[in-house]
C-alpha positions in Angstrom: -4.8 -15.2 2.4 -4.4 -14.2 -1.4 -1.6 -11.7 -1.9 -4.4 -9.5 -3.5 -6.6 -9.8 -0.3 -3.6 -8.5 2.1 -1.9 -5.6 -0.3 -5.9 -4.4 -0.4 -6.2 -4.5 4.0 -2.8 -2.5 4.2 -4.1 0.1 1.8 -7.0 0.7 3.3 -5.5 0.8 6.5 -3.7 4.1 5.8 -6.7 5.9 5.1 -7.8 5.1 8.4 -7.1 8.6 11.0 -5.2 6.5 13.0 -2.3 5.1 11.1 0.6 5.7 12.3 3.4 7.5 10.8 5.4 4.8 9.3 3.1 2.5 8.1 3.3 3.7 4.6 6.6 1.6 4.4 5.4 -1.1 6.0 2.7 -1.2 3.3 5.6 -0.9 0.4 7.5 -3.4 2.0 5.0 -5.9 1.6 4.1 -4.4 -2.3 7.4 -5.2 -3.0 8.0 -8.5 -1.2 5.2 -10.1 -3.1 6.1 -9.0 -6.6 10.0 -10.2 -6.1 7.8 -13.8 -4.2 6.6 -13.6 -7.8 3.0 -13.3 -5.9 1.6 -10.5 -8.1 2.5 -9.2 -11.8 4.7 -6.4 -12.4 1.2 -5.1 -13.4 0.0 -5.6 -10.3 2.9 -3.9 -8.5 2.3 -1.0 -10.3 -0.9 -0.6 -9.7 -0.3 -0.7 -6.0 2.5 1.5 -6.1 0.2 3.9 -7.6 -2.7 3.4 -5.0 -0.1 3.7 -2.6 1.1 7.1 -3.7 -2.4 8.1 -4.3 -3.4 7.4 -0.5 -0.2 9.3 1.0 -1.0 12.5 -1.2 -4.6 12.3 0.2 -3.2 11.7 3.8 -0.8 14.5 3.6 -3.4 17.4 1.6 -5.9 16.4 4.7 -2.9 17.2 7.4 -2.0 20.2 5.7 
């Protein structure tokens, strides 16, 4: 499965209501292994990082 394919399933797994609480660093974990696998760009691992970020915030203004 492309490295693009998997980072994209992980992310949009966190949206879903029943995520559970440390997923989050499961999903950086695997951000991170692939760019230092030299699997995506350091482009590409910061626009994840940002998605990333950008799904927590919305996770944590809906639980607030």
């Amino acid at each position: 499965m492309s490295p693009h394919i998997l980072i994209d399933k992980a992310l949009e797994g966190l949206a879903h209501p029943a995520c559970r609480p440390g997923e989050s660093n499961d999903v950086q974990r695997i951000i991170t292994r692939m760019m230092t696998d030299q699997l995506i760009t350091i482009e590409e691992f910061n626009h994840y990082c940002d998605r990333l970020a950008d799904t927590i915030r919305r996770r944590q203004r809906r639980a607030a």
